[in-house]
KETI-174839 format. One record per residue (C-alpha): x, y, z; chain; residue in one letter. Coordinates in pm, 1 decimal, padded with zeros to 6 digits. Example, Ala and Ser with C-alpha at 12.3 -4.5 7.8 and 13.67 -1.06 7.14 Angstrom:
BEGIN
@px=01230.0 py=-00450.0 pz=00780.0 cadena=A residuo=a
@px=01367.0 py=-00106.0 pz=00714.0 cadena=A residuo=s
end
This chain:
BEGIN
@px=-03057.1 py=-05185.4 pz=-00868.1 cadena=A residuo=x
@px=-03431.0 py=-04996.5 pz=-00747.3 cadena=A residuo=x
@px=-03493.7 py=-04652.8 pz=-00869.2 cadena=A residuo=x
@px=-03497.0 py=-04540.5 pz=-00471.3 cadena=A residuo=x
@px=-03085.2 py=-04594.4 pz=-00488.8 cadena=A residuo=x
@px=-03022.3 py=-04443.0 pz=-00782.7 cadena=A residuo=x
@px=-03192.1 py=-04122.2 pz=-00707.7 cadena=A residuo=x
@px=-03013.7 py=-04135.6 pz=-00384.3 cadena=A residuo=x
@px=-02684.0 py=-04171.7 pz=-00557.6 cadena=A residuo=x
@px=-02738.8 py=-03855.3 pz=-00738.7 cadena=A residuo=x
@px=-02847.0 py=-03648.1 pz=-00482.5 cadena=A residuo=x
@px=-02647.8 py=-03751.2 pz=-00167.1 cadena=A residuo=x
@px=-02321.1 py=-03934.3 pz=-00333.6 cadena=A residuo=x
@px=-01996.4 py=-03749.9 pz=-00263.8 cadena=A residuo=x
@px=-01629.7 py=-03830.4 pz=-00375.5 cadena=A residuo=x
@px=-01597.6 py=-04107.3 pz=-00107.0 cadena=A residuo=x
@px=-01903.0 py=-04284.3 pz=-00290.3 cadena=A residuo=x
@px=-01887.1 py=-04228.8 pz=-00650.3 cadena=A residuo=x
@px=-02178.8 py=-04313.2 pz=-00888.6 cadena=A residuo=x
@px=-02252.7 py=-04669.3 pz=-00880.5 cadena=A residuo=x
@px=-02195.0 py=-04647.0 pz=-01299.6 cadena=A residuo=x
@px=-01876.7 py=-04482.4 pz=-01305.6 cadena=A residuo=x
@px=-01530.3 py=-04561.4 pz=-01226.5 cadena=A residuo=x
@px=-01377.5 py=-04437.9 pz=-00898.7 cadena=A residuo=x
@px=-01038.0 py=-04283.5 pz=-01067.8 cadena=A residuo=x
@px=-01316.0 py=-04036.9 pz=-01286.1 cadena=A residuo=x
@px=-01392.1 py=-03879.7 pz=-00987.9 cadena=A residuo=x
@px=-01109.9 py=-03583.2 pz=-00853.9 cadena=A residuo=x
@px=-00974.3 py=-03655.5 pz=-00542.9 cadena=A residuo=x
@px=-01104.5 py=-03452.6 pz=-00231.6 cadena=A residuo=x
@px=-00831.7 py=-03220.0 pz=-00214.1 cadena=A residuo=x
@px=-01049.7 py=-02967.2 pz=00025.9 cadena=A residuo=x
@px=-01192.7 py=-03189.7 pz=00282.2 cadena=A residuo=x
@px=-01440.4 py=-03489.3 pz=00206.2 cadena=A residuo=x
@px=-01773.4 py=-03233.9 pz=00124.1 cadena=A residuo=x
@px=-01609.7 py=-03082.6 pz=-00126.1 cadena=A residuo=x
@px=-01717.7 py=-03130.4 pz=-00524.9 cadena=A residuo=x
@px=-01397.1 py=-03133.0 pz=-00622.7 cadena=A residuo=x
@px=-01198.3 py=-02907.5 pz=-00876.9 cadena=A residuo=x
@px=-01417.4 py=-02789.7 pz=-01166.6 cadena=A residuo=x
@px=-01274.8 py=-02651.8 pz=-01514.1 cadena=A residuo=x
@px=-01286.1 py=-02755.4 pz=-01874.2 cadena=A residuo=x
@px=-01172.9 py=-03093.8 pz=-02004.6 cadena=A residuo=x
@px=-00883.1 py=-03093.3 pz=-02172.7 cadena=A residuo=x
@px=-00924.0 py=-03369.3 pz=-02421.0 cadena=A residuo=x
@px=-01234.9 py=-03307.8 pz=-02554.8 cadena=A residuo=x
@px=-01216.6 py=-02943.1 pz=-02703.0 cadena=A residuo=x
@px=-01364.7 py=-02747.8 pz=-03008.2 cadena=A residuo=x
@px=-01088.2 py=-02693.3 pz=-03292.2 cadena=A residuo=x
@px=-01112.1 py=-02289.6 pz=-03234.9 cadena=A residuo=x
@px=-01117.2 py=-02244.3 pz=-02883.2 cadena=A residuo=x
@px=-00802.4 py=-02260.0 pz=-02594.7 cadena=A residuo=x
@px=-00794.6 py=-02248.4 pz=-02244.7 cadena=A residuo=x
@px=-00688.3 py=-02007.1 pz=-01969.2 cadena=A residuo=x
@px=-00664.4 py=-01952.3 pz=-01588.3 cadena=A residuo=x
@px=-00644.1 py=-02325.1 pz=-01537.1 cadena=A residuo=x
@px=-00853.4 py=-02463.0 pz=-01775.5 cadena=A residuo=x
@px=-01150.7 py=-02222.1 pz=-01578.7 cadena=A residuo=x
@px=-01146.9 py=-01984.2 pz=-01898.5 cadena=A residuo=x
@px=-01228.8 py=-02076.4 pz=-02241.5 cadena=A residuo=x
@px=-01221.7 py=-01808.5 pz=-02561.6 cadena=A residuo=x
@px=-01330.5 py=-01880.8 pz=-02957.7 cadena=A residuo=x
@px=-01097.9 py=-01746.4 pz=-03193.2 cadena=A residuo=x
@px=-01276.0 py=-01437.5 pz=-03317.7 cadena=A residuo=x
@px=-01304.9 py=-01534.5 pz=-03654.6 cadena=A residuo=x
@px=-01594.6 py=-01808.9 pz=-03633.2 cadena=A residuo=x
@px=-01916.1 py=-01889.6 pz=-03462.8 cadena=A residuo=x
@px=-01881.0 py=-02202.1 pz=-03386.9 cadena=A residuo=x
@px=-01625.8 py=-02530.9 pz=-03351.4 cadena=A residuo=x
@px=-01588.1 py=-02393.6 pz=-02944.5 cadena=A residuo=x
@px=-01795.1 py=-02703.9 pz=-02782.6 cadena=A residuo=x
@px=-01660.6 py=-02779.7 pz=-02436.6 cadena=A residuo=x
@px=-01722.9 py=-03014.5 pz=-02151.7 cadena=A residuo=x
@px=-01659.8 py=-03021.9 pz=-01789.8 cadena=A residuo=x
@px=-01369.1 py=-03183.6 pz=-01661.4 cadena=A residuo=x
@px=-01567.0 py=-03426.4 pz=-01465.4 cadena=A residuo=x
@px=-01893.8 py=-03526.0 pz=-01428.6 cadena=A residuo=x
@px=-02138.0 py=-03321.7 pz=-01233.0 cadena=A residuo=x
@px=-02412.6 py=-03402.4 pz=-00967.5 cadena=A residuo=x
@px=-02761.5 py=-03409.4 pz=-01025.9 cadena=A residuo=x
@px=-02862.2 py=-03018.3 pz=-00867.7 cadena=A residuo=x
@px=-02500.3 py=-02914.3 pz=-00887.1 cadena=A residuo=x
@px=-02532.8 py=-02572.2 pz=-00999.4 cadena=A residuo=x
@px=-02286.2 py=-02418.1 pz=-01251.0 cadena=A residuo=x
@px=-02205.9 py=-02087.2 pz=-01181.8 cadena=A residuo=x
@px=-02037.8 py=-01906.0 pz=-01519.8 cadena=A residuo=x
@px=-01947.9 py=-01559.5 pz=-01619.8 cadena=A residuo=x
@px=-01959.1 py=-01434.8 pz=-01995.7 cadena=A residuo=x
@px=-01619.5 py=-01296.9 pz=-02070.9 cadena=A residuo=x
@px=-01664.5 py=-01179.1 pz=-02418.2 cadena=A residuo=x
@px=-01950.0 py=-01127.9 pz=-02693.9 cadena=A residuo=x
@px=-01894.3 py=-01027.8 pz=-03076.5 cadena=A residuo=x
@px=-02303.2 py=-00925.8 pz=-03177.4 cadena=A residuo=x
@px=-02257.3 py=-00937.4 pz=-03481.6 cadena=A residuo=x
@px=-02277.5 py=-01333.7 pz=-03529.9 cadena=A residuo=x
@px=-02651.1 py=-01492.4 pz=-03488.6 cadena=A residuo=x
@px=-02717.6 py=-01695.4 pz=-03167.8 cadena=A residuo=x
@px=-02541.5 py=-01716.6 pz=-02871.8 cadena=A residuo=x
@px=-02432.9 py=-01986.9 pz=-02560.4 cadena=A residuo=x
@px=-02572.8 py=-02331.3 pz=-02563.6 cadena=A residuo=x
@px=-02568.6 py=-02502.1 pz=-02263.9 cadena=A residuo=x
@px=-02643.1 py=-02889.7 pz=-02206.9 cadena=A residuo=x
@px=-02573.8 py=-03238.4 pz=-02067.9 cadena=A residuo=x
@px=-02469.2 py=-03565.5 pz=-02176.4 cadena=A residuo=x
@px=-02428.6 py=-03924.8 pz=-02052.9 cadena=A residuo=x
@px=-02143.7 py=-04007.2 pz=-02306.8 cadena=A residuo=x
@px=-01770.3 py=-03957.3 pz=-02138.4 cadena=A residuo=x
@px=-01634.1 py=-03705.9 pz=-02351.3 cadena=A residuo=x
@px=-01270.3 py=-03876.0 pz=-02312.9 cadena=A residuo=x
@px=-01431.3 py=-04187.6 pz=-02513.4 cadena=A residuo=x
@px=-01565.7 py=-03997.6 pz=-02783.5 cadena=A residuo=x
@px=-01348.9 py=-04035.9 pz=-03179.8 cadena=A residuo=x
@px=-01045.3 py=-03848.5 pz=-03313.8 cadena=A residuo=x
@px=-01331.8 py=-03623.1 pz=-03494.5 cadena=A residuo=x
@px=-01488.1 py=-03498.3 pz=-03122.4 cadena=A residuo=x
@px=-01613.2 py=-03299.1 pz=-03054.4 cadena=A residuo=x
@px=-01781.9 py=-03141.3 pz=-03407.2 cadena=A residuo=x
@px=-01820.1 py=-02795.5 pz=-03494.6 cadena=A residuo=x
@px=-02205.9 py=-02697.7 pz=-03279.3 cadena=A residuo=x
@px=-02400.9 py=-02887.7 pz=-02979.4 cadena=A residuo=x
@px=-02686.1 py=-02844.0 pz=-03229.7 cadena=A residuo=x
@px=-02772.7 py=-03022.0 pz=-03382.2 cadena=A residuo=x
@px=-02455.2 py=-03216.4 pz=-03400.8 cadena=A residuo=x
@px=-02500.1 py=-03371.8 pz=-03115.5 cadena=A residuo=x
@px=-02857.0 py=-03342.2 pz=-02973.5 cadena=A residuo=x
@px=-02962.5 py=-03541.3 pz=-03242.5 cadena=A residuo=x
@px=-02795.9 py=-03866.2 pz=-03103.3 cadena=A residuo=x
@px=-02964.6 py=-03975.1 pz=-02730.1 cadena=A residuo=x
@px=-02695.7 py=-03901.2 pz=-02463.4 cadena=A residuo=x
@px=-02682.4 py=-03565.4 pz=-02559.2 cadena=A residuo=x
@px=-02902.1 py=-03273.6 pz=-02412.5 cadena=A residuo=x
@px=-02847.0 py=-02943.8 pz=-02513.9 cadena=A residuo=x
@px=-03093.8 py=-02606.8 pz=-02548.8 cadena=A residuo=x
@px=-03019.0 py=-02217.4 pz=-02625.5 cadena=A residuo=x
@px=-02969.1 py=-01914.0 pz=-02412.6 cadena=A residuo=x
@px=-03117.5 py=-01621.8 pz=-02519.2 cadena=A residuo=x
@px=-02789.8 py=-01385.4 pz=-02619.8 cadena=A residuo=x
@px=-02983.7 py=-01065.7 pz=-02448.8 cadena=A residuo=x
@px=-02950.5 py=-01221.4 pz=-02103.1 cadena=A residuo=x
@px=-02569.1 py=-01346.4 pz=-02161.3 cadena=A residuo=x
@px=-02361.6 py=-00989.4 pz=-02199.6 cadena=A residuo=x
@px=-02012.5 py=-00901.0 pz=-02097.6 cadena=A residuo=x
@px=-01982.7 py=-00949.6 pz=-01717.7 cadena=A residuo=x
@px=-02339.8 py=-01139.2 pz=-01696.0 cadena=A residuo=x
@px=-02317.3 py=-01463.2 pz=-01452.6 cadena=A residuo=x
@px=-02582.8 py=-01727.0 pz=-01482.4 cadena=A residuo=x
@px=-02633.2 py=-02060.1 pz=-01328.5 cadena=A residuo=x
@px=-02722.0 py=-02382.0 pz=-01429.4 cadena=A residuo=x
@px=-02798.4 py=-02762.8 pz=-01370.7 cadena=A residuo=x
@px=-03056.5 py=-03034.3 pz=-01392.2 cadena=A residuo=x
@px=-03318.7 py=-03124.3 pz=-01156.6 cadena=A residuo=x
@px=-03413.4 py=-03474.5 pz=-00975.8 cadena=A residuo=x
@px=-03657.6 py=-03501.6 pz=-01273.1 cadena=A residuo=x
@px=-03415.6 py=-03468.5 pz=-01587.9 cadena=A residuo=x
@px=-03538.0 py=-03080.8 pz=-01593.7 cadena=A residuo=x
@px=-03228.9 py=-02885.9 pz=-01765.1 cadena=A residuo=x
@px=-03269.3 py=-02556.0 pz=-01585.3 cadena=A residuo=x
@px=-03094.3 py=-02202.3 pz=-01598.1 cadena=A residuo=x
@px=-03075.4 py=-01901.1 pz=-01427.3 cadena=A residuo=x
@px=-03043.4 py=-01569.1 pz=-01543.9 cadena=A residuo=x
@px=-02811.1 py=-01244.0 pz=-01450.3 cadena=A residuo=x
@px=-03078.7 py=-01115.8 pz=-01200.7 cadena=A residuo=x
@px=-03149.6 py=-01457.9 pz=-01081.0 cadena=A residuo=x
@px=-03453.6 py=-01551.8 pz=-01282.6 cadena=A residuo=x
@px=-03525.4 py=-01903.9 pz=-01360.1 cadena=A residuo=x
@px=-03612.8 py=-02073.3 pz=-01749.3 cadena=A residuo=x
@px=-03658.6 py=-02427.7 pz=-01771.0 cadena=A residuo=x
@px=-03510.9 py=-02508.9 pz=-02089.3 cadena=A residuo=x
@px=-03564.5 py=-02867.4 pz=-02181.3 cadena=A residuo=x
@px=-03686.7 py=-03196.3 pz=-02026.1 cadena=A residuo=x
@px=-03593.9 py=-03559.3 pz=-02069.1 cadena=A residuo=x
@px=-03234.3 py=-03561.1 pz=-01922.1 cadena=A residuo=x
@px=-03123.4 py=-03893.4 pz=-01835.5 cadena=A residuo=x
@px=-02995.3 py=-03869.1 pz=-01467.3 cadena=A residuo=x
@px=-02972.0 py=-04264.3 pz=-01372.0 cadena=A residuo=x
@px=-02638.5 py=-04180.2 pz=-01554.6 cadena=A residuo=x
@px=-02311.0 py=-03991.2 pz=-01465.2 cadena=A residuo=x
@px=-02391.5 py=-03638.6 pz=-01653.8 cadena=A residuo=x
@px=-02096.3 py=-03404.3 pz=-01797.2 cadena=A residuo=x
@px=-02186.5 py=-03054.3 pz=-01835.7 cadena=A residuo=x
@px=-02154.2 py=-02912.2 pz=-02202.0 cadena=A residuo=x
@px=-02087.8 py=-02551.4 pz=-02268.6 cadena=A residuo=x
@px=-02097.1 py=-02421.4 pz=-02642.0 cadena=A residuo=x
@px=-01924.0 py=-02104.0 pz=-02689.8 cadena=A residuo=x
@px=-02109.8 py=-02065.5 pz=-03020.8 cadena=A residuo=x
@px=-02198.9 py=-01732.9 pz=-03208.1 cadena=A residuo=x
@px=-02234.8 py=-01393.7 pz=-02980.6 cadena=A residuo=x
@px=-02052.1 py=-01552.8 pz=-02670.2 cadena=A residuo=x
@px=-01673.5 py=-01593.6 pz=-02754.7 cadena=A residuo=x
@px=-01572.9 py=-01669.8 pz=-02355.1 cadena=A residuo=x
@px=-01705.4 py=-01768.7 pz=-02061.6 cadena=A residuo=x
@px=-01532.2 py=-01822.9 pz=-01730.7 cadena=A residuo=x
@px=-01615.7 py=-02124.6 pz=-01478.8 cadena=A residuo=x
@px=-01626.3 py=-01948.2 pz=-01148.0 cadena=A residuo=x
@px=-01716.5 py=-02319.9 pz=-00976.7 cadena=A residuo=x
@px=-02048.1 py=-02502.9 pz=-00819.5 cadena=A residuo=x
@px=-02238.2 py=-02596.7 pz=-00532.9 cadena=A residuo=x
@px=-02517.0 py=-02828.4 pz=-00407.3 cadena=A residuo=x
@px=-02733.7 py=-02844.5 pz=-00111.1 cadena=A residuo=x
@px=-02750.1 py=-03155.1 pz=00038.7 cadena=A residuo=x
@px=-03042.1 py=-03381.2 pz=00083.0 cadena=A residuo=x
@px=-03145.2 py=-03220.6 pz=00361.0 cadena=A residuo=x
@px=-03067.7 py=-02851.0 pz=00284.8 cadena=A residuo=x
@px=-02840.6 py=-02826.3 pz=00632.8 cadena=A residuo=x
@px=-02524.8 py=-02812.1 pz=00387.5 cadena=A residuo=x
@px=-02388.3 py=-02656.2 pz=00104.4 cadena=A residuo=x
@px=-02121.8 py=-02834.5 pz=-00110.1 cadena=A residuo=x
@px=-01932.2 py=-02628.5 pz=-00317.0 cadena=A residuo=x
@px=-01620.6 py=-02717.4 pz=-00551.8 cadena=A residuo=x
@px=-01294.6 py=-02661.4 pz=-00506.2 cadena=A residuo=x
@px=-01184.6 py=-02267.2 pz=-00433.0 cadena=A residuo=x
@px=-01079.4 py=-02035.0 pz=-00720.9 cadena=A residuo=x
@px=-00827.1 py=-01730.6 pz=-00693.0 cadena=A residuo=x
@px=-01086.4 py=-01432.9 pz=-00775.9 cadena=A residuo=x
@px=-01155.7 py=-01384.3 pz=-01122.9 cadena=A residuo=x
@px=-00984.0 py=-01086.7 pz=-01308.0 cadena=A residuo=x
@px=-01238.4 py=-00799.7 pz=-01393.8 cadena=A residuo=x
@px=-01430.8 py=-00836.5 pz=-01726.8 cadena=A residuo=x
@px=-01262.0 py=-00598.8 pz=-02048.4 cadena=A residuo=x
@px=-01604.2 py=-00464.9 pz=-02227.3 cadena=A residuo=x
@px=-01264.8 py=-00342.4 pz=-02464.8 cadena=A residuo=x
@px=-01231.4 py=-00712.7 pz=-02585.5 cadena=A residuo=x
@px=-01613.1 py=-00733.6 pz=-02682.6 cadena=A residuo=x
@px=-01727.0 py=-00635.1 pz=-03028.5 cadena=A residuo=x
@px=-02106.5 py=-00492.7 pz=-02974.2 cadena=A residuo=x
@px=-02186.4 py=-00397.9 pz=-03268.0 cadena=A residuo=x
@px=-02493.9 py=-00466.4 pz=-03461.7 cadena=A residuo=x
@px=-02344.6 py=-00625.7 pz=-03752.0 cadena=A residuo=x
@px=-02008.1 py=-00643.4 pz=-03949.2 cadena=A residuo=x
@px=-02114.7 py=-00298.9 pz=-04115.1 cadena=A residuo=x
@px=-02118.4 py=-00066.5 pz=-03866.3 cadena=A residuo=x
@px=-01843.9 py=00001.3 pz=-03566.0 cadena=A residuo=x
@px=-01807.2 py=-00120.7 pz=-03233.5 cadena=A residuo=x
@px=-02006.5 py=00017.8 pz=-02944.7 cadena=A residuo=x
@px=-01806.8 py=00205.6 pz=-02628.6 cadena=A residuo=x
@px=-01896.6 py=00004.2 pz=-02319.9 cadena=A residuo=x
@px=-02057.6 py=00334.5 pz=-02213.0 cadena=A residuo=x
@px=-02331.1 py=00225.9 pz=-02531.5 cadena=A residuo=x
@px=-02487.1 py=-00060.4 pz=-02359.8 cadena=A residuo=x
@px=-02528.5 py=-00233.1 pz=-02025.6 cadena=A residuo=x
@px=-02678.9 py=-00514.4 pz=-01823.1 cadena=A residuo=x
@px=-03074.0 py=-00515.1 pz=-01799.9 cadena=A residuo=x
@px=-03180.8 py=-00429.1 pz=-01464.1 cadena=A residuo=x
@px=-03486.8 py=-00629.3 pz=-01535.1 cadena=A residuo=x
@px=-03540.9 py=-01012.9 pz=-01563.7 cadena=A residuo=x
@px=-03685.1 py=-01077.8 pz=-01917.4 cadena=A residuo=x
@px=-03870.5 py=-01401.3 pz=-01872.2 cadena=A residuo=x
@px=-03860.1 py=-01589.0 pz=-02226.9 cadena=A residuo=x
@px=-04179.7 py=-01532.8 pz=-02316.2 cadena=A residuo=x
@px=-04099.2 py=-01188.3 pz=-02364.3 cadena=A residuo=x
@px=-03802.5 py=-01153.5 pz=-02555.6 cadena=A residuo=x
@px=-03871.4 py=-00966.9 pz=-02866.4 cadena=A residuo=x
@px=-03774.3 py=-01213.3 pz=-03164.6 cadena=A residuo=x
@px=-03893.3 py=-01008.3 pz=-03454.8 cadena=A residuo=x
@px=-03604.8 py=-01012.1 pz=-03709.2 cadena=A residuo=x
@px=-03672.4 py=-00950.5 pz=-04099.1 cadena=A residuo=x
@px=-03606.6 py=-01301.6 pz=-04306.1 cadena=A residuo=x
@px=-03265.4 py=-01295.6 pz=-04455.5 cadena=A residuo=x
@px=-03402.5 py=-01397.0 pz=-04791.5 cadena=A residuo=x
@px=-03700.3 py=-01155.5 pz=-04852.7 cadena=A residuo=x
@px=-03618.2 py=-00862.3 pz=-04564.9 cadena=A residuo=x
@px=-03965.7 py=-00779.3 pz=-04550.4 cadena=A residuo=x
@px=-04200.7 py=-01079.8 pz=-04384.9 cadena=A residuo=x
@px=-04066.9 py=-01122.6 pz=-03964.4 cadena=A residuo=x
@px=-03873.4 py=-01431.8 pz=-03942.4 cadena=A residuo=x
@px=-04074.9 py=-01710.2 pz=-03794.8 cadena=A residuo=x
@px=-03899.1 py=-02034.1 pz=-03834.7 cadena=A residuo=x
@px=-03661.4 py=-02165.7 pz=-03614.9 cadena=A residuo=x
@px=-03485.9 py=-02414.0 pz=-03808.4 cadena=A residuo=x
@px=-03307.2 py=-02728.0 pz=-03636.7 cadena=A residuo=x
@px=-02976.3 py=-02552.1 pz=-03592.3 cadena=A residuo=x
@px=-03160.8 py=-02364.4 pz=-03394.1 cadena=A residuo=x
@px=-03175.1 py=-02013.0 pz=-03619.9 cadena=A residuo=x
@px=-03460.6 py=-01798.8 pz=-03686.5 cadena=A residuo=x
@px=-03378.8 py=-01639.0 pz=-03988.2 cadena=A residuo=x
@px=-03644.1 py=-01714.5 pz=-04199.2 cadena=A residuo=x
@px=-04036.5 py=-01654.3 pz=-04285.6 cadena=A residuo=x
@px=-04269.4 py=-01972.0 pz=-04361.5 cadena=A residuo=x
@px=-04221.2 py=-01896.4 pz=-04693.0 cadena=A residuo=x
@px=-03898.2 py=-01819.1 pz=-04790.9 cadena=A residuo=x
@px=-03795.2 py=-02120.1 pz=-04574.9 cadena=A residuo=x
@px=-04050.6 py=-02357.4 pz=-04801.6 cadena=A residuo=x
@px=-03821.2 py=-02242.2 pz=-05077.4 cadena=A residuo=x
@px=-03487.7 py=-02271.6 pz=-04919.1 cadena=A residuo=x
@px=-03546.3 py=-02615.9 pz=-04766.1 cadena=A residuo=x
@px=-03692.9 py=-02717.2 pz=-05162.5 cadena=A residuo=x
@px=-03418.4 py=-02551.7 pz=-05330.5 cadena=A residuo=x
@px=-03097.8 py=-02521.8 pz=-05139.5 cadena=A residuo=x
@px=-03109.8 py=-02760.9 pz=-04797.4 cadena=A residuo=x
@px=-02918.6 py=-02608.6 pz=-04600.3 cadena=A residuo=x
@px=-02915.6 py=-02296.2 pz=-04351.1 cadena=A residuo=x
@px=-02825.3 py=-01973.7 pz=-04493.9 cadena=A residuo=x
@px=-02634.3 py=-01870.0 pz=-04170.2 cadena=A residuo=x
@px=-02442.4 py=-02171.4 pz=-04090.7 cadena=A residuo=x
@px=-02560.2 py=-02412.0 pz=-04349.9 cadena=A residuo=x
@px=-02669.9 py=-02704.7 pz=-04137.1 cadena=A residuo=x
@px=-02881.1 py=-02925.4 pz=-04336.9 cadena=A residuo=x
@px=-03266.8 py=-02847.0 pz=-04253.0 cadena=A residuo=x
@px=-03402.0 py=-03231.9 pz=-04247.6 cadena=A residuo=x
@px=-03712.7 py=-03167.3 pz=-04028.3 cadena=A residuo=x
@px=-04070.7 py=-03294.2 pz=-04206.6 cadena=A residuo=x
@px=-04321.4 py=-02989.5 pz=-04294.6 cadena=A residuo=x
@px=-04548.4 py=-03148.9 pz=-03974.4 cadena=A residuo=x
@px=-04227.9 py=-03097.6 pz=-03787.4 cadena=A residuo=x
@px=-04124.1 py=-02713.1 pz=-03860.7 cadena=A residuo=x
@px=-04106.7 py=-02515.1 pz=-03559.6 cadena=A residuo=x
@px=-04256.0 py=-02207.6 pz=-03650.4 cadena=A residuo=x
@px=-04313.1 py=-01905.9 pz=-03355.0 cadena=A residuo=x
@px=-04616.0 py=-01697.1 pz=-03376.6 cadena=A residuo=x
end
């Protein structure tokens, strides 16, 4: 099979033609006309152990009382430059991190008993198949809707609230049917699918997914903004949307190490945390292993530390 069809197959393949690689009965039938993408929500067999589902499988909330074990897929897969479009439903700031948004090649109704585990990373994105990067939690409050999907080239891309672009990773496999994954993990507790669409080769036609009833409002009431477990809960009045994109590069990352609370934490460890200074995490890696937030085992090499300037 040349390259030239399967990149074809990505971009102009609808539910009459199905990926060459994937079973016809994966694929929803066109219940709204033959350019439609078909009904989009979470799948239901292949859940995190603390989250349920709502509003037809479109809604998905984390019990309260974790950060993580709320790892979700799409119900089917999704088309190379099929843009997600997602709302946040509900954040609780006092956990560390936030959304983690991905793609993988692996069916998540094939996966073991034990699937999906408790975070996208690293529990996953250390086996190939699996593609998976962070979201910033100050672009992804209450009410905030973001987009995103993965490019021609493997390019996992996102955009913000105020429709600002990041690319987040590279290397995506799309010769391969792709299902979206969604980790509700730390500050975000629920997001809402409010569907997709595609341009067509050609850019004379949109595709969208199947239509939704509108979404209810978002209840800043059922968000918990305060700073940590210590102090109380914001009003909604306390805090809003940005009005400004904040490209990545700018985000202000200086938090005090957990250990020491003096030097700026400056190591982002492979569960993705920055909690840590070089040299309190020398220590912790030597002495204990393990995160101190979620205690993921730190196995990168010295040469490998990821350490932000």
């Amino acid at each position: 099979m040349t390259s030239a069809f399967l990149w074809l197959s990505n971009h102009v393949a609808d539910n009459s033609t199905p990926h060459p690689h994937l079973p016809r009965e994966m694929y929803p039938p066109n219940i709204c006309g033959r350019h439609c993408l078909g009904p989009l929500s979470f799948h239901k067999g292949a859940l995190g152990t603390d989250v349920w589902l709502s509003l037809g499988g479109r809604r998905v909330e984390r019990d309260r009382e974790t950060f993580q074990n709320g790892l979700t897929f799409s119900s089917r897969p999704i088309r190379v430059q099929e843009k997600i479009h997602l709302r946040v439903e509900c954040c609780d700031q006092h956990w560390h991190g936030a959304l983690r948004l991905g793609f993988t090649i692996i069916p998540p109704s094939s996966s073991g008993p034990l699937f999906p585990p408790a975070m996208a990373i690293p529990d996953l994105t250390t086996t190939y198949g699996y593609w998976a990067s962070i979201v910033p939690s100050s672009l992804i409050m209450p009410g905030a809707e973001l987009r995103f999907w993965v490019t021609p080239r493997g390019m996992l891309v996102y955009e913000g609230p105020n429709g600002l672009r990041y690319k987040l990773l590279k290397g995506v496999d799309v010769t391969r049917p792709l299902w979206a994954m969604i980790d509700v993990y730390g500050q975000t507790r629920a997001v809402l699918l409010l569907g997709s669409k595609k341009k067509d080769l050609l850019k004379l036609r949109i595709r969208r997914s199947c239509p939704v009833p509108p979404p209810p409002s978002v209840s800043h009431r059922d968000s918990c903004m305060c700073v940590n477990e210590d102090h109380p809960c914001r009003t909604p009045q306390d805090y809003r949307l940005s009005a400004d994109p904040i490209p990545t590069t700018q985000i202000d990352h200086s938090i005090d190490c957990v250990v020491c609370l003096s030097a700026r934490a400056s190591v982002v460890l492979p569960c993705a945390h920055r909690c840590l200074c070089l040299r309190c995490a020398q220590r912790v890696k030597a002495e204990f292993g393990n995160c101190p937030l979620c205690r993921q085992s730190i196995r990168y090499s010295d040469e490998d530390r990821g350490i932000k300037s």
